[in-house]
KOLTI-230403 format. One record per residue (C-alpha): residue number from 1; residue in three letters; z, y, x. Coordinates in pm, 1 decimal, always signed. Each point is the difference from the previous one (the first is absolute). Layout:
# KOLTI-230403
ATOM|NUM|ALA|Z|Y|X
...
This chain:
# KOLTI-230403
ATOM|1|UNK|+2632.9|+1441.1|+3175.4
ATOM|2|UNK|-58.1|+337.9|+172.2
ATOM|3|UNK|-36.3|-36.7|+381.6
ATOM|4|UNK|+27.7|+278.0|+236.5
ATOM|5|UNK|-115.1|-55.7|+356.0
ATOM|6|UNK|+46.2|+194.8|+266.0
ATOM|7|UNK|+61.0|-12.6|+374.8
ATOM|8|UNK|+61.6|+181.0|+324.1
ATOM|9|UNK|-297.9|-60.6|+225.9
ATOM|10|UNK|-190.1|+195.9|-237.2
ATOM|11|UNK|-288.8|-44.5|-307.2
ATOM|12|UNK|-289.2|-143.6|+245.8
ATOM|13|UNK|+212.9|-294.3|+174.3
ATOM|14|UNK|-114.4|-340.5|-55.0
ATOM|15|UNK|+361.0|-107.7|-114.3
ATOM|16|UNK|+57.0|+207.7|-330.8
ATOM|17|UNK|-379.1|-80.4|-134.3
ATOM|18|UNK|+119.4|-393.8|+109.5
ATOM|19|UNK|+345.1|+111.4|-208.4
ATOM|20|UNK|-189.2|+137.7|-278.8
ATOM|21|UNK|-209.9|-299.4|-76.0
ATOM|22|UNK|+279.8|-199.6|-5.3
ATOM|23|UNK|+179.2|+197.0|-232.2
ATOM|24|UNK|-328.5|+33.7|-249.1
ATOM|25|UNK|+72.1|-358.4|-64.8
ATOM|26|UNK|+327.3|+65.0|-174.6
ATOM|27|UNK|-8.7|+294.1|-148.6
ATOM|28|UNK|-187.0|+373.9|-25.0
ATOM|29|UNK|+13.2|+155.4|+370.3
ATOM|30|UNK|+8.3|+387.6|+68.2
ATOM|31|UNK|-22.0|+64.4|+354.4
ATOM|32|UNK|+158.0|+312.8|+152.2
ATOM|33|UNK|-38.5|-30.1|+373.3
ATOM|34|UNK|+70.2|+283.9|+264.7
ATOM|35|UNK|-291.5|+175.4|+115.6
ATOM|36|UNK|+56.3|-84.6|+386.5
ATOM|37|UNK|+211.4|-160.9|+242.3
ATOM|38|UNK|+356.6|-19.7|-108.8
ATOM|39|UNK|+212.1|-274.6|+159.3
ATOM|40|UNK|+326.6|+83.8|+124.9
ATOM|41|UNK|+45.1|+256.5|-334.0
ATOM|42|UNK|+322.8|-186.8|-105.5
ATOM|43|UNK|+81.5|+219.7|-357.5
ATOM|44|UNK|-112.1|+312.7|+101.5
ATOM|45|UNK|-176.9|+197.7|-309.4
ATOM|46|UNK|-231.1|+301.8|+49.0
ATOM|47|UNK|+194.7|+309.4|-190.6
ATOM|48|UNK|-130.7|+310.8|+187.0
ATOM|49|UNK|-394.1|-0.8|-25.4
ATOM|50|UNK|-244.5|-107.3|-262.2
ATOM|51|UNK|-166.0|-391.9|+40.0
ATOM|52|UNK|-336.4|-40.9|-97.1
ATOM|53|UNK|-60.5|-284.3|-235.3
ATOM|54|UNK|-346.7|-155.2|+31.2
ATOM|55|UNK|-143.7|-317.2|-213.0
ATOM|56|UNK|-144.2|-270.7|+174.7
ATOM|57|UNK|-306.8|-88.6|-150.3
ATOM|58|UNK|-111.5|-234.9|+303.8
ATOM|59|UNK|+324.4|-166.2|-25.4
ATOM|60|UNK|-120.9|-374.3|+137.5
ATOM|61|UNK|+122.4|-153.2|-329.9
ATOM|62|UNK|-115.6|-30.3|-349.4
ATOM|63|UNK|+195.5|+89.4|-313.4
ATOM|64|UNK|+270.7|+159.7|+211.7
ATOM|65|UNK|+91.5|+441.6|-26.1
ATOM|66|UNK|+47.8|+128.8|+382.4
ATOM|67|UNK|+83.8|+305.4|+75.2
ATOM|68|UNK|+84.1|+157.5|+338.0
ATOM|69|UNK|+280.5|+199.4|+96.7
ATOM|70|UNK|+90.0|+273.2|+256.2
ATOM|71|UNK|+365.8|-95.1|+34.3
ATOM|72|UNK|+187.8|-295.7|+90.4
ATOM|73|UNK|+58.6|-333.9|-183.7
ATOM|74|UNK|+339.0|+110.2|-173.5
ATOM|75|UNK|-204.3|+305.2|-124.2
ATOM|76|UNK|-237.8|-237.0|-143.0
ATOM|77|UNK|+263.6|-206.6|-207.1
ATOM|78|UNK|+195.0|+355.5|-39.1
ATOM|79|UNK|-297.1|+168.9|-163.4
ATOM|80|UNK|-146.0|-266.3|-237.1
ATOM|81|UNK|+365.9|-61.9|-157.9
ATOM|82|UNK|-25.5|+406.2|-54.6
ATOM|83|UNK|-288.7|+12.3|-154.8
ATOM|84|UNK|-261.2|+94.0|+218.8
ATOM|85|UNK|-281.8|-218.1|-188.1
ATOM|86|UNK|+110.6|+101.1|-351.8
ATOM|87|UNK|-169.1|+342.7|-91.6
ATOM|88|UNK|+288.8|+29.6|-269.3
ATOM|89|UNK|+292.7|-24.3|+245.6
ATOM|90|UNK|+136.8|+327.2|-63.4
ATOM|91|UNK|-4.2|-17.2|-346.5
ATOM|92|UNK|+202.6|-326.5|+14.5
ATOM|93|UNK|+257.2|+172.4|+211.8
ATOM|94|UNK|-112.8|-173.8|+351.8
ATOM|95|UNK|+300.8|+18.0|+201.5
ATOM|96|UNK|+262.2|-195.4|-224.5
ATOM|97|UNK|+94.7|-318.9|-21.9
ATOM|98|UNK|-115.4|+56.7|-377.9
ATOM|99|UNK|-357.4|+50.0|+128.8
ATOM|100|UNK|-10.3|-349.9|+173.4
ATOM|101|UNK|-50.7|-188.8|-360.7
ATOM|102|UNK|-279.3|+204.2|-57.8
ATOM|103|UNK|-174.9|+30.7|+326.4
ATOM|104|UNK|-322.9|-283.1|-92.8
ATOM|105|UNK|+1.0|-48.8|+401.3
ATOM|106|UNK|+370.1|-62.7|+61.7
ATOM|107|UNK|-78.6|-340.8|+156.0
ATOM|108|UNK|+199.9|-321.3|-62.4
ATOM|109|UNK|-29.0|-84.2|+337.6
ATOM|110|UNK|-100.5|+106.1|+379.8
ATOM|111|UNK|-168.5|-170.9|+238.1
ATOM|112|UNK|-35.6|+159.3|+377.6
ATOM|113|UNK|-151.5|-118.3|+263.2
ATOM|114|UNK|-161.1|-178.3|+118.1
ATOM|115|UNK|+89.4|+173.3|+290.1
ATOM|116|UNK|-159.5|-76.9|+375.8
ATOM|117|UNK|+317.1|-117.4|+213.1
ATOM|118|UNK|+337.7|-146.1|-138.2
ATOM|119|UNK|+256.8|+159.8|-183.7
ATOM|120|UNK|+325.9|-155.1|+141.1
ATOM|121|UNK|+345.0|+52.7|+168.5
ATOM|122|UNK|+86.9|+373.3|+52.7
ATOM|123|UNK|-398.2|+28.0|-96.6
ATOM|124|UNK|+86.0|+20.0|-327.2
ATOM|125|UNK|+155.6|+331.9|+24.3
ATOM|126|UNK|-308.4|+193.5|+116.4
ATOM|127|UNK|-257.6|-167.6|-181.8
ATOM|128|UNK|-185.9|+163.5|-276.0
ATOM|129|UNK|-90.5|-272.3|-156.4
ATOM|130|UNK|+341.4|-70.1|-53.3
ATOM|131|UNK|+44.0|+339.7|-69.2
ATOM|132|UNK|-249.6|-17.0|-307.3
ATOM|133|UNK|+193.2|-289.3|-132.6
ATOM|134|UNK|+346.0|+178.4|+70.7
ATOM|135|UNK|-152.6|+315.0|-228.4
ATOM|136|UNK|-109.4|-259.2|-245.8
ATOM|137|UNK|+364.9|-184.9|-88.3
ATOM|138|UNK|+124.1|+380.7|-29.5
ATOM|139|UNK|-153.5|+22.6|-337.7
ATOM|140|UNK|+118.3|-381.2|-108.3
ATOM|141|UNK|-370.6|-150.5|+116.9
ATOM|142|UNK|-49.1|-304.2|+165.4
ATOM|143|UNK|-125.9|-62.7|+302.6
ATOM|144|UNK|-189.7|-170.4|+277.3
ATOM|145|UNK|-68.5|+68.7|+383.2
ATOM|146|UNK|-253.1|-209.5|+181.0
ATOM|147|UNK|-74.3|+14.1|+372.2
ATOM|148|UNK|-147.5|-230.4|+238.1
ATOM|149|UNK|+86.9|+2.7|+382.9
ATOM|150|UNK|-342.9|+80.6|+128.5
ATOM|151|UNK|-290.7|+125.1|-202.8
ATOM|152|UNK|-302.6|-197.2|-2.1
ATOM|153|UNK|+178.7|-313.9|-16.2
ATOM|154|UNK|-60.7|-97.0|-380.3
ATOM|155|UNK|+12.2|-346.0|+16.1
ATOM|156|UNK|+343.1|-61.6|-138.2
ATOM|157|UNK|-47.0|+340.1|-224.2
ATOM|158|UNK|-316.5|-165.3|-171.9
ATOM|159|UNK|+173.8|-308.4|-62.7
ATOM|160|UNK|+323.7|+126.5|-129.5
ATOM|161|UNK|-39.1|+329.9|-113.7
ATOM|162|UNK|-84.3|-41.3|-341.5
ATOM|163|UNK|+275.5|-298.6|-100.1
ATOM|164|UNK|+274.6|+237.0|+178.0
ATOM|165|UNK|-83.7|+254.1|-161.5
ATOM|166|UNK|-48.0|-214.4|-380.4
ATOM|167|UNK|+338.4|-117.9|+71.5
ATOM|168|UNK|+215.2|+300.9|+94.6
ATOM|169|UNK|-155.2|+197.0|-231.6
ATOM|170|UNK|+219.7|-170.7|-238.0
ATOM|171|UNK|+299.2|-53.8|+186.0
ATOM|172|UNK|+174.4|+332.3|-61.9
ATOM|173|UNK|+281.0|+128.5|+223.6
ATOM|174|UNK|+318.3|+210.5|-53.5
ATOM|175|UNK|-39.3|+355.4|-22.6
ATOM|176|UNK|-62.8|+206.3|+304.3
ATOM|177|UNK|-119.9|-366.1|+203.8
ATOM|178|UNK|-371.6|-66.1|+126.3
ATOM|179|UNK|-239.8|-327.7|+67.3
ATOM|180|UNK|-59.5|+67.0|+411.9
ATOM|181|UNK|-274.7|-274.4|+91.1
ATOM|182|UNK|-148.0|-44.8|+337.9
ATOM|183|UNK|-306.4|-181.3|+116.3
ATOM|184|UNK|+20.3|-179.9|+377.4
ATOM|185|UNK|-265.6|+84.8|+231.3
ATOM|186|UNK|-117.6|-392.0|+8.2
ATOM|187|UNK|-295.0|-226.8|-157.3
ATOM|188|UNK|+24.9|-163.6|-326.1
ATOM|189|UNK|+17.2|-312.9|+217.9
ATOM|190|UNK|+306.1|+104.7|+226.8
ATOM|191|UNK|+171.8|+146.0|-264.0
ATOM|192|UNK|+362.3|-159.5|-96.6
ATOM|193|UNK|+36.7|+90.9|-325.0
ATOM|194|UNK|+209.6|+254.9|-237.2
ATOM|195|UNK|+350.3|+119.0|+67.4
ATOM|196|UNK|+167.9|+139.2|-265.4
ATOM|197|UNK|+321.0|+213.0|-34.6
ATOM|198|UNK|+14.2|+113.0|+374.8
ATOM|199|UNK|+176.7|+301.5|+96.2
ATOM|200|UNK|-81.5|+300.8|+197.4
ATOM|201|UNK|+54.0|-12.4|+367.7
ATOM|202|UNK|+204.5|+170.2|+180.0
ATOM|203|UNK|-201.7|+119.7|+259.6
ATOM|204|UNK|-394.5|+99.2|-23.6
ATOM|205|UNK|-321.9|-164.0|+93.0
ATOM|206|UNK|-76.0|+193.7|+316.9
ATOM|207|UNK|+240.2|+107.9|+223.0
ATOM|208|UNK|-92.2|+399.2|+58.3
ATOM|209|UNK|+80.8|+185.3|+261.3
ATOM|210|UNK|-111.8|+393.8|+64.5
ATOM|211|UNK|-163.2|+117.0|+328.3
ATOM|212|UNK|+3.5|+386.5|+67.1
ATOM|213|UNK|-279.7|+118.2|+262.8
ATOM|214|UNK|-75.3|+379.2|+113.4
ATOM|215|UNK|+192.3|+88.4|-364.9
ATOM|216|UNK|-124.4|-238.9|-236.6
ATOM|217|UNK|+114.9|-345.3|-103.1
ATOM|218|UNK|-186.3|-276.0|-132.9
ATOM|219|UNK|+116.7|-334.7|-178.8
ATOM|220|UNK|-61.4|-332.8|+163.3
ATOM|221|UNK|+75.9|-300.0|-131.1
ATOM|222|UNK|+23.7|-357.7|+58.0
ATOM|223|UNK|-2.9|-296.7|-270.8
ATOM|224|UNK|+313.9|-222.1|-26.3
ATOM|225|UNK|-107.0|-395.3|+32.8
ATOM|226|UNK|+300.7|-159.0|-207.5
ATOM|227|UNK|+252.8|+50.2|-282.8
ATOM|228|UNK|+312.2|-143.2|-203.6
ATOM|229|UNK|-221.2|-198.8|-266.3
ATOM|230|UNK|+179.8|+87.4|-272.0
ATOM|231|UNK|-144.5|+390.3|+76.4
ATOM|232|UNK|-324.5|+126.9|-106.4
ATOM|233|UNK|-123.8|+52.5|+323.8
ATOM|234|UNK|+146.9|-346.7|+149.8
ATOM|235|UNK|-192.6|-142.6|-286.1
ATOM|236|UNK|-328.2|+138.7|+67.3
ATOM|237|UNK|+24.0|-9.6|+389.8
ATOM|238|UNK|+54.7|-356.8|-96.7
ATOM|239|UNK|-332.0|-17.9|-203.8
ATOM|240|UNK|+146.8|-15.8|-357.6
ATOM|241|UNK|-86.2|+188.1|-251.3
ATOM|242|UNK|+351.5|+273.0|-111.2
ATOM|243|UNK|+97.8|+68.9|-301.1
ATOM|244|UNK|+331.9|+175.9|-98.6
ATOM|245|UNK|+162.3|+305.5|-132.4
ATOM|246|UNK|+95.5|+352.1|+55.5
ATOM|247|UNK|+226.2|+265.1|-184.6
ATOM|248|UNK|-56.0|+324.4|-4.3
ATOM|249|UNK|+408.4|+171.8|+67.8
ATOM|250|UNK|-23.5|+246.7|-252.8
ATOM|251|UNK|-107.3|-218.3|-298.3
């Protein structure tokens, strides 16, 4: 099985080289990461300046093809589907759906993530990890987001990570729907356990609000504390780990 990982905090966060081992366990990873900082991307694609495209070599794990990126997470998806990695693209016709069969990269699934803060509630619509996952069901590919509330907090990552991601691997969804998991910011000891099929909020996890001073304005934000349980975010405020999915309208 042909993995490609990617992500939206960029090649060198801990997450995706976390994401990328666990993926080398079931299948052969490509990683295609941005180059820098790019949460809060949503879909956006880079059309009006070239993106340099830069292997990895000190990638942080073994057996695994990374390559950065100077565009966003959808561009990453975007461009490996189109043939960036195969040097006979053109001659294949990159470009049509035709050229998809062909394309030896055209993964058989995504994974993205694993991104530093959850993706939940109205989240979901500016995230680029989501975004990445959105670009991937596009093309008819599988895929998987992964985020945990608060970076740094591995415990329940390291102990679930890898038999999440063995078991949704193979539990395929209709066309144009994403895996959206979500890792509580709590110990392995306090944690309550998995929550499957929640729904997104309807709300987001910080309440923003916009301060102007002397002609600027600056976001503040404060964290909410509580949430229906059968949300993603009420499940991971509640210290459970979410699982559930999310279409993508134009699919």
């Amino acid at each position: 099985m042909k993995i490609l990982v990617t992500n939206d905090d960029g090649i060198d966060a801990p997450g995706i080289a976390k994401l990328a081992a666990c993926a080398a366990k079931l299948g052969m990873v490509t990683v295609v990461a941005p180059k820098s900082q790019c949460s809060g991307m949503s879909h956006h694609i880079t059309l009006n300046r070239p993106m340099e495209l830069k292997e990895r070599l000190d990638f942080p794990v073994k057996g695994v093809k990374a390559y950065s990126l100077d565009g966003t997470p959808a561009d990453c998806v975007r461009s490996v589907v189109h043939g960036m990695l195969d040097p006979d693209a053109g001659r294949k016709g990159a470009g049509t759906e035709a050229y998809f069969k062909q394309n030896p990269h055209f993964p058989d699934i995504v994974f993205s993530g694993i991104n530093a803060g959850a993706n939940a509630g109205y989240d979901i619509v500016y995230s680029g990890t989501v975004g990445a996952a959105m670009e991937a069901v596009l093309y008819g590919i599988p895929a998987v987001c992964f985020s945990q509330e608060q970076a740094g907090c591995d415990e329940a990552v390291d102990r679930y990570l890898d038999q999440i991601a063995g078991e949704l691997i193979h539990r395929r969804l209709p066309a144009g729907q994403i895996w959206n998991v979500n890792f509580p910011r709590v110990s392995l000891k306090a944690l309550k356990g998995i929550l499957y099929d929640r729904v997104p909020d309807h709300w987001c996890m910080y309440h923003d609000y916009y301060i102007e001073h002397n002609g600027y304005v600056t976001v503040t934000d404060e964290k909410r504390t509580t949430g229906d349980i059968r949300t993603d975010i009420g499940a991971i405020l509640a210290g459970y780990i979410s699982i559930g999915v999310v279409s993508n309208p134009v699919v």
